[in-house]
N, C-alpha and C positions, 0 to 999 in steps of 0.2 A: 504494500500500500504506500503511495506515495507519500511523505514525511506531513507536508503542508495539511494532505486532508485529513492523515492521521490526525494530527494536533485538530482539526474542526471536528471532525468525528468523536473525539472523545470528549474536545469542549463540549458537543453538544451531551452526549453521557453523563458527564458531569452537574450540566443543565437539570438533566433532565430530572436528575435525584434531589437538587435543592429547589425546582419546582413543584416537585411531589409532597417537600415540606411543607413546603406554602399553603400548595392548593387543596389538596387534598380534605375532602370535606368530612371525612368520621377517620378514623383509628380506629379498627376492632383487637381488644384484647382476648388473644385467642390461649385456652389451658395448652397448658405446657404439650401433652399428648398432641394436639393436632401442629405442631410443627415437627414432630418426630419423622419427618418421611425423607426419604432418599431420593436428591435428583441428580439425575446422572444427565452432561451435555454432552449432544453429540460431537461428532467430530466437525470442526470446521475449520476451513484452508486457510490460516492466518495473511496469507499472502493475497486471498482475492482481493483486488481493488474494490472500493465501494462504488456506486453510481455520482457522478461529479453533479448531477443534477437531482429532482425532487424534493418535496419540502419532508423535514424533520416530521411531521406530522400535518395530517390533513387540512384540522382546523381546530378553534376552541371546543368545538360539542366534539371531537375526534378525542382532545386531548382530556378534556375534562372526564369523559366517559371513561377512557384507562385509567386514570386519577382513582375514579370512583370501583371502577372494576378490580384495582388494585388494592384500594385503602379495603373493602369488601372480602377478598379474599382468604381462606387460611392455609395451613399448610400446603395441604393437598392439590387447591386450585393454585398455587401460586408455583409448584412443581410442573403442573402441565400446563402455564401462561410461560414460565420462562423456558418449559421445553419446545415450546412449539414456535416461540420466538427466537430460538439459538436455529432452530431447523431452517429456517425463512432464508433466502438467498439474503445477502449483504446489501441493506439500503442504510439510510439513513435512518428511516423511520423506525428500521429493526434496531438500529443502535439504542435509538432513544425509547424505545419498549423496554428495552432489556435493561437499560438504567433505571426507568421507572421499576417497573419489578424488582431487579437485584434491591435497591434504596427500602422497598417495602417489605422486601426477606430478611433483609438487614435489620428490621424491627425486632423481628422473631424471633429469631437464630444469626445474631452479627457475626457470629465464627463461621457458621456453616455458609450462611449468604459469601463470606470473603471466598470460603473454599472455591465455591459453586463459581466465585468470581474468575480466581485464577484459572480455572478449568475451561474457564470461556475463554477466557487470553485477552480479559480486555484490560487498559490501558491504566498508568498509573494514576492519571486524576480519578477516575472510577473509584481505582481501588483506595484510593483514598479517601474521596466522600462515604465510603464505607466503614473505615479504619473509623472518620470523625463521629460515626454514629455508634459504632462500639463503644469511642471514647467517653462519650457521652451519658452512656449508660453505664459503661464498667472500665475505667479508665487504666486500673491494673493490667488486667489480662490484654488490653487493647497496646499499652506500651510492651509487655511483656511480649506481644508477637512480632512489634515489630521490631526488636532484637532479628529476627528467624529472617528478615527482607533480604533476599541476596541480592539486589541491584543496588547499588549504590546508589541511582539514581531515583529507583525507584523507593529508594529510603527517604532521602532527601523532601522528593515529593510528596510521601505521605506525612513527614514528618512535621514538614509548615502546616497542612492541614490539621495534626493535631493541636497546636498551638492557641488557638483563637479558645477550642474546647476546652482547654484545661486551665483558662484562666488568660493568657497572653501576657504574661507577667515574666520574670526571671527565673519565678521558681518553676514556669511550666518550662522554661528553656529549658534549666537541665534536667530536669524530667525526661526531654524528650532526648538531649546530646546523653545520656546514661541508659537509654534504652538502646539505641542509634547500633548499628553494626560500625564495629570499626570502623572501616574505608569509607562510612560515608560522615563523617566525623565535621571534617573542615569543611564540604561542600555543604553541609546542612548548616554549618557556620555562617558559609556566604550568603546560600538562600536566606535565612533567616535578618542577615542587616539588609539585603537589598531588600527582602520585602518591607521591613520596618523604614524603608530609606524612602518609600512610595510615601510613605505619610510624617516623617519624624526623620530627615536626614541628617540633624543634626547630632540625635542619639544615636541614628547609625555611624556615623564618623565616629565618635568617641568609642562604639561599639569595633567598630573596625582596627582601629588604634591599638587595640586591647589585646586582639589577636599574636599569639607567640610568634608562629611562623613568620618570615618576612615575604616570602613568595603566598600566603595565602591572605598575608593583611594587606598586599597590592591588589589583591585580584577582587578582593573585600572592596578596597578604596576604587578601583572600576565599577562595580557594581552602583555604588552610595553615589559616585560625581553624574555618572548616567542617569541615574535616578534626580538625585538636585537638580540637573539642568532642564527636568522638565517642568519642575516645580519655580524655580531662582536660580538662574543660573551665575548672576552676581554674588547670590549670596555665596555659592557653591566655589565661586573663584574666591573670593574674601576668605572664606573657612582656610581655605590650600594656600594662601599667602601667608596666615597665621601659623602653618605650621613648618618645624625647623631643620627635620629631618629635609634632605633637597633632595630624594631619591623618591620618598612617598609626596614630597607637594608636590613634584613632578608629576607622577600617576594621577593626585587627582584631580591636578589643572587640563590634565591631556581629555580625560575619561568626560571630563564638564563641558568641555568647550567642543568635544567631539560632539557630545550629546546635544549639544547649544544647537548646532552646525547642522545637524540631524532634524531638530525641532524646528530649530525657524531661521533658516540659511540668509535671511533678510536683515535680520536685527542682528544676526552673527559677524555677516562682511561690513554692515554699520561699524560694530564696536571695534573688528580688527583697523579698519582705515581711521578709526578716529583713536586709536592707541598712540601714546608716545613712542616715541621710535625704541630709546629706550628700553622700555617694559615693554616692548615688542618683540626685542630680539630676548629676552626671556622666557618669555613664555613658549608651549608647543605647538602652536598654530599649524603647523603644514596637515597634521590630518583632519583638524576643520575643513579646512583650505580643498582639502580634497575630495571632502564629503561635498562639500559647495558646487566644485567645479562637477561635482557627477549629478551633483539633484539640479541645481539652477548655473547650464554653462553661461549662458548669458549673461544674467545676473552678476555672473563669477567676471567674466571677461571685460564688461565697462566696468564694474567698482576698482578691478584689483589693477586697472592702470593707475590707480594714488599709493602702490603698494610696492616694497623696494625690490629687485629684480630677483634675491636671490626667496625672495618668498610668492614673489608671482610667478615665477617661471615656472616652476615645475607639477604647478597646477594647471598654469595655462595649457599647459600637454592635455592634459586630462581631460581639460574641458573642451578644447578643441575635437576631440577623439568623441565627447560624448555628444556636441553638439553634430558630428557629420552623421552620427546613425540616424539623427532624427531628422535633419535639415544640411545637408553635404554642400550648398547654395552657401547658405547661411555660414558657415565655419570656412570655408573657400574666401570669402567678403573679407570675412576676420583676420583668415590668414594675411589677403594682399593689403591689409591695414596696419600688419606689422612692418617694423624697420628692417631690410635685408639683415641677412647675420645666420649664426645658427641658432639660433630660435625659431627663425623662422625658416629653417631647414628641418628642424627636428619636428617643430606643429605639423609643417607639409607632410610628414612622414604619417603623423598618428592621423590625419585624417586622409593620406590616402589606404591605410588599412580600414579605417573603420568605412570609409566609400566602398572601396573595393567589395565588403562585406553584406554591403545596402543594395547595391545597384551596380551589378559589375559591368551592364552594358556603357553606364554613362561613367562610372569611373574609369575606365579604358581610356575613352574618347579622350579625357582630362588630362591622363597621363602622356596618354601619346602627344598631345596638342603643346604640352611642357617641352619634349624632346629630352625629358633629365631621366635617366636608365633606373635611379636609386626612386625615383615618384613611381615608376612603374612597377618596381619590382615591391615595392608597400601596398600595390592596391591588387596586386597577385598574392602577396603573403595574407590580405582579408577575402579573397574569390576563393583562396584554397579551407578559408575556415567553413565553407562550405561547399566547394564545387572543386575539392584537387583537381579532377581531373582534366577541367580547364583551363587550371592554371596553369597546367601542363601543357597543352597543346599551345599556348600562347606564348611561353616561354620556348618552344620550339621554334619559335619564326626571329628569334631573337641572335644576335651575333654572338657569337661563343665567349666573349669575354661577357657582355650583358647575362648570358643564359646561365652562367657560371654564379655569379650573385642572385639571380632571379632565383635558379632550386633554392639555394639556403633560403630565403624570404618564405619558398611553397613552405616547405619545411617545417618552417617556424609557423606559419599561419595553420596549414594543416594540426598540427600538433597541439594547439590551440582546441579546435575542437572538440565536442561532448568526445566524441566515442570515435577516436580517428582511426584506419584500415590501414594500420603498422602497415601488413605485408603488404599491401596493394601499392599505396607507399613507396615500399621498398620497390617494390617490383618496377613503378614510372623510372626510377631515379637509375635502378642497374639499365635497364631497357636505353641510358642514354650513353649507354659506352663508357668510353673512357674521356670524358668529361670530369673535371678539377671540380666542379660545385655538386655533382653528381655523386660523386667517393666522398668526400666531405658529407653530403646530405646524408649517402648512407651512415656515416658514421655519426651523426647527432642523432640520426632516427632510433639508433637501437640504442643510445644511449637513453633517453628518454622510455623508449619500450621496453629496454629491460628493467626500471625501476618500475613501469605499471603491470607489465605481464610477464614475468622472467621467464617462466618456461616455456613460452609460444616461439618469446624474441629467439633463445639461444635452440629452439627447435630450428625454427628457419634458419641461424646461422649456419648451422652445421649442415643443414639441407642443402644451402645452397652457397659451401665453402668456395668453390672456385670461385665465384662471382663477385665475393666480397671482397673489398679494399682490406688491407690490413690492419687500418688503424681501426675499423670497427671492429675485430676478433679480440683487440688490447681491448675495447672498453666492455666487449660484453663478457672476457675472462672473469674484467676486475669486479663486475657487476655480480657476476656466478658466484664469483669466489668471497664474496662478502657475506652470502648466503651458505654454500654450500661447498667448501673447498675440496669435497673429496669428489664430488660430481665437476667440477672444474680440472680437477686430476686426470680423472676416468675418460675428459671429453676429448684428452691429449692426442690420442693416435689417429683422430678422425679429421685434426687438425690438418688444413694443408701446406707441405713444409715449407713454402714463402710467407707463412703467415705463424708458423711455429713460436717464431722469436718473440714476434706481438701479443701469442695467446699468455705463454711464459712470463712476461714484462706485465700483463695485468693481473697477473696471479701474486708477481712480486709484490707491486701495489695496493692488494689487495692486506700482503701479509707485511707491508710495511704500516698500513692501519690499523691493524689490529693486534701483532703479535710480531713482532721485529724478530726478537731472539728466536722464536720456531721458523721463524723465514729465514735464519744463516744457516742452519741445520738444514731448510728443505732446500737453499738454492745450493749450497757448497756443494750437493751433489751434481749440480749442473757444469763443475770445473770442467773447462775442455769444448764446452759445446759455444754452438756460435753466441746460443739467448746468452750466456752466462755475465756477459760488462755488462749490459744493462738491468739484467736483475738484479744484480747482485748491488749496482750503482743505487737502485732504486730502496734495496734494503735497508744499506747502508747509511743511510742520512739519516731514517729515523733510529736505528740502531746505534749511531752516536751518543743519541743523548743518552743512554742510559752507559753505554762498555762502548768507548770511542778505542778502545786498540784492538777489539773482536770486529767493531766496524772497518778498521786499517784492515786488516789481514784478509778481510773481504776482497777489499781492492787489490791487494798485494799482487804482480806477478801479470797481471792481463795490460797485454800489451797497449799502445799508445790508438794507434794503427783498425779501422774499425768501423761498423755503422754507426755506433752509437758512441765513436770518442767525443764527439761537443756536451751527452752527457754525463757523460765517464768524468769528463774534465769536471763539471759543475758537482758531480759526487763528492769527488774528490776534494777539492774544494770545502764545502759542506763539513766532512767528516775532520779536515783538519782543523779547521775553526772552531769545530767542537769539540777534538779533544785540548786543544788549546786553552779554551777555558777554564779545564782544570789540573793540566799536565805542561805546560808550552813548548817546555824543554825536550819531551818526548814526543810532541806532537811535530817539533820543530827538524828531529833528527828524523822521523818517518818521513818528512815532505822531503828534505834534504838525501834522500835515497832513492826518491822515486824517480829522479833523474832530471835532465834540464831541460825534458822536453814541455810543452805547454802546461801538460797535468802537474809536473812537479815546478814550474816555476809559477803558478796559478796556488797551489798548497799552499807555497813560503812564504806568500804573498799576506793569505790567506790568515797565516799564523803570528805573523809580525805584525800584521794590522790588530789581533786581537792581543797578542804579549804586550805588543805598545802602551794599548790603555790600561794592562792593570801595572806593569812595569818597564817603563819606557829602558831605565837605562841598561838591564838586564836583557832585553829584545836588540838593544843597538851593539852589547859589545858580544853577542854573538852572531849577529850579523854582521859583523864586522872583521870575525874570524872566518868568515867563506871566501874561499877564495875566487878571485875576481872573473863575472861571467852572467851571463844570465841570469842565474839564481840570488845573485847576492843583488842584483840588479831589482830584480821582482821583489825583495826585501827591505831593499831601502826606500822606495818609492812610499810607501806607508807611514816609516818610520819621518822622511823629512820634515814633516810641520808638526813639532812638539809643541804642546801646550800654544797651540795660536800661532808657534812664531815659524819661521824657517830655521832649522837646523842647518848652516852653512858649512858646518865642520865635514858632512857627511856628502860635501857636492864631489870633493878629490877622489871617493872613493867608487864611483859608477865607473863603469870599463868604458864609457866610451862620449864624446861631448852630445851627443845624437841623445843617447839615450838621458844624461844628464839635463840635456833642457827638457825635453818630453818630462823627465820628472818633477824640473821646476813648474812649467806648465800646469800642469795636476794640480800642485799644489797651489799657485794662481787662483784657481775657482773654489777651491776653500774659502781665501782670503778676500777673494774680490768685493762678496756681498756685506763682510763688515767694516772692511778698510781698502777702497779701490785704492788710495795715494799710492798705499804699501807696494799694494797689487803689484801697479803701473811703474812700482822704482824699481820691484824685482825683476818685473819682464826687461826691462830699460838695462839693467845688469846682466842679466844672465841667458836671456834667450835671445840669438842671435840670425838666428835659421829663417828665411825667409816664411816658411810656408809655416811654421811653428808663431812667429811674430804673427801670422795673418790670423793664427788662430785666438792667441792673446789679446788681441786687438778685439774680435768679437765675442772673448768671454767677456775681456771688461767692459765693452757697450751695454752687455744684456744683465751687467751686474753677475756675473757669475752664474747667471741661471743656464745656461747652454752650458752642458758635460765637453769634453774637451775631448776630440774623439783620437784616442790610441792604443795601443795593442795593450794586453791586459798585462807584457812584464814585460 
């Protein structure tokens, strides 16, 4: 049954038991014996939908007449009113029979009526106007069973219902948190201040405050500002300014103003544009701001031009996006009213997905009429959230560099959708060959598919191994193997051996998340084979942190030479800095063996820049004993700007003046952004080299912000 009408269907159940209070014209009290009798429900499909249409009942003489037929009835009849009503196909009206009835066996028998409840399968407000009529009469036995509630949630719910019945005082609270099953403990906590927060938010804040945990006195203080802001929402910001902790006035400035945003988006973007700038940049406004741009874009789009850029922008996305599904005209207008820039690349962007999505005859026309490849391929990535298969064909007539970005766009918009056709999917994107956006596409599809479907996605992978790119077998290893590493293991020989390397490298990944140490024991067996540098690279980094010399001995030994040396080099790298941290000396002497090729001059580098900060002069005079070459070269470069300044003692010892001003260079764009003078006296001394000077010259224009581009030793 779908969620929405679930919740009206029981609402109305629920109805229907406190209208039978009401209305109900006699009460008969009936001897004990005639409620003695056994009803047994029959079976019924929990899952049939109900009918979206007919009324809950006929009419008043309809409803009155079951009232009366009800309040009327004793045991006996009231067995064969609710059996013949559980038997009835799934209406409405049956619902709200059976709540009548159940509420009037509940008179009788409130244990039996609850039993006869659960047996029916209906919903926790039922079974809660039930609970509250037990409690009413026998409020012992009524908390005592609700101990026995196995839904946490459905504790919660019956739990507020007893509340009102047992007084609605403190003492009924813990009455009820003392009967309460464990796990539903804090959540009946929360229900209980939001509900108090609909009438009394200011005791529910204090109530909320009160709270031990701090993750469940946040989620407390969401509930109570949601609640205030529909009540006062001033007042509800004023309460949140008074208090000191800044992690809870946060939550419940956010939770008020969301709710404000929510309630009346009018008087919301009023109070934001008329804020001091000030107490503006304090407060959390963006997810107001966002609520705004989705309920009222208009609204949103003329107020928040008095609004400063970095709080209107990125609503303005939003509201552009949500004004094109409704009015694609209208947000088009808007767009060409903004200032050239990338804002008004990035709005283009969200409204040509959400056009696309609307009308993809007439967003086509718009895009094509642009001649911009990145407009068209946005209102392809909204055609695909409902027509891939179009998207597809139109993407076909495109230039292979254009059709290349256009898939990724399908992709992305497809994947969007309710319920998207992985393999069909898959199937447009391999059907286009060997296409760059095409291998790509496949490789984001099954990443996405194997976190919704795993077993279908890595069915079809291994189905259709030849076909696949390799970089999608790395993501759906690491996907498997997060899940199930020994079905990952198992999947090995059906692997294809160009894609071997890749399936092995997400398996690494997989055990560098989870379990590092059981990943050097699974990959060490892979010594010798080709996967074995990049697994082992991939291990290694998170296995630093805990055994940085069991991470080295990983690496140890695998040559420089390779598919995967640029990330062999970046392992390496990684693993020395880490053992650095707590060994430097030894960390220092493993980079210093690995040779002076990029990996080991990349390590040294690696390890002097982290020896520097915790002992600068202890890092320089063993760098200082290398003997002269590349390596001591990649070591000193780190070392040169102690404490702010330039270490000049250390320019004699570079091997070579090339390499010696490249490393004053470097150090130039440290310096440039706090002290250019300095900067511009050092390059004026020491860099000489034309093409080096040309480089100095545009770090110091940009203030040091441009990286200074040279090899890495």
């Amino acid at each position: 049954m779908p969620r929405a009408l679930l919740a009206l269907v029981l609402g109305a159940v629920a109805g229907a038991a406190v209208t039978y209070f009401v209305t109900a014209a006699r009460v008969v009290s009936l001897p004990a014996a005639a409620t003695d009798v056994a009803i047994s429900a029959p079976a019924i499909p929990s899952a049939e939908p109900l009918p979206r249409n007919g009324p809950v009942a006929s009419g008043t003489a309809e409803r009155a007449a079951l009232y009366d037929e009800a309040a009327g009835a004793d045991g006996a009849a009231l067995a064969r009113l609710i059996a013949a009503a559980a038997a009835a196909p799934p209406t409405p009206a049956r619902t709200y029979k059976l709540g009548v009835l159940l509420a009037r066996y509940a008179e009788l028998d409130a244990e039996r009526a609850l039993a006869l409840a659960r047996e029916l399968r209906v919903g926790a407000s039922t079974l809660a106007s039930l609970y509250a009529q037990w409690a009413a009469a026998d409020p012992a036995d009524a908390l005592a069973a609700l101990g026995d509630v196995q839904s946490a949630a459905d504790a919660t719910t019956i739990g507020l219902a007893l509340l009102p019945v047992l007084g609605g005082d403190d003492y009924a609270l813990r009455q009820v948190l003392a009967a309460l099953p464990q796990l539903s403990d804090n959540g009946f906590r929360v229900a209980a201040i939001a509900e108090l927060a609909s009438s009394d938010p200011a005791a529910a804040l204090e109530r909320a405050l009160e709270l031990p945990a701090f993750g469940v006195r946040g989620l407390a203080l969401e509930r109570v500002g949601a609640a205030w802001a529909r009540i006062d929402p001033g007042a509800a910001l004023a309460a949140a300014e008074a208090m000191d902790d800044s992690d809870l006035r946060s939550t419940l400035q956010s939770a008020a103003l969301n709710g404000w945003a929510r309630m009346d988006p009018n008087a919301f973007l009023d109070y934001v544009v008329a804020l001091d700038p000030a107490k503006r940049a304090r407060l959390g406004l963006m997810g107001g701001l966002f609520e705004i741009a989705r309920l009222e874009p208009e609204r949103y789009l003329e107020l928040s031009k008095q609004l400063p850029a970095e709080l209107r922008e990125p609503a303005e996305r939003q509201a552009l996006s949500q004004l094109a599904r409704s009015d694609p005209e209208a947000a088009l207008e808007r767009l060409r009213a903004m200032p050239p820039g990338i804002q008004q690349d990035v709005g283009r962007q969200e409204i040509a997905r959400a056009y696309g999505s609307k009308d993809p005859d007439a967003a086509l026309a718009w895009a094509k009429s642009t001649g911009d490849s990145d407009t068209l391929g946005g209102v392809l990535s909204g055609i695909a959230s409902k027509d891939p298969s179009r998207a597809f064909d139109v993407a076909a007539t495109l230039s292979p560099q254009d059709r290349t970005r256009a898939f990724m766009q399908i992709v992305n918009g497809a994947m969007g959708a309710r319920d998207p056709d992985f393999a069909g999917l898959a199937e447009r994107l391999l059907a286009a060959g060997g296409d760059a956006g095409a291998a790509n596409g496949v490789t984001q599809l099954v990443q996405t598919w194997q976190r919704r479907e795993p077993q279908a996605a890595t069915e079809w992978i291994v189905a259709n191994a030849g076909r696949v790119p390799a970089a999608a077998f790395q993501t759906a290893s690491r996907y498997l193997a997060e899940n199930d590493l020994a079905a990952a293991e198992r999947l090995l020989p059906q692997i294809p051996s160009e894609s071997r390397s890749a399936w092995l490298q997400g398996m690494a990944q997989s055990y560098a998340r989870n379990d590092a140490k059981a990943g050097a024991a699974w990959v060490a067996r892979l010594r010798g084979d080709p996967a074995y540098a990049g697994a082992a690279g991939a291990i290694a980094q998170s296995l630093a942190r805990v055994d940085a010399p069991a991470a080295a001995a990983l690496l140890d030994g695998i040559p420089e030479r390779g598919p995967d040396s640029s990330s062999l080099a970046g392992a390496t790298s990684g693993v020395a800095a880490a053992w650095a941290r707590s060994d430097p000396l030894s960390a220092a002497e493993w980079a210093r063996g690995i040779g002076a090729d990029a990996r080991g001059v990349l390590a040294l580098s690696s390890v002097a820049r982290v020896w520097a900060d915790r002992d600068y002069a202890a890092a320089r005079a063993w760098t200082l004993g290398l003997p002269s070459g590349p390596p001591r070269d990649a070591a000193l470069r780190p070392l040169l700007m102690n404490a702010g300044n330039l270490d000049t003692s250390l320019l004699a010892s570079f091997s070579s003046d090339a390499t010696r001003q490249t490393a004053v260079l470097t150090a130039v764009t440290q310096l440039a952004g706090r002290d250019p003078k300095e900067a511009r006296a050092l390059v004026d001394r020491y860099v000489t080299l034309p093409s080096l000077r040309e480089q100095a010259d545009r770090a110091l224009e940009s203030g040091g912000a441009r990286r200074i581009g040279s090899p890495p030793f």
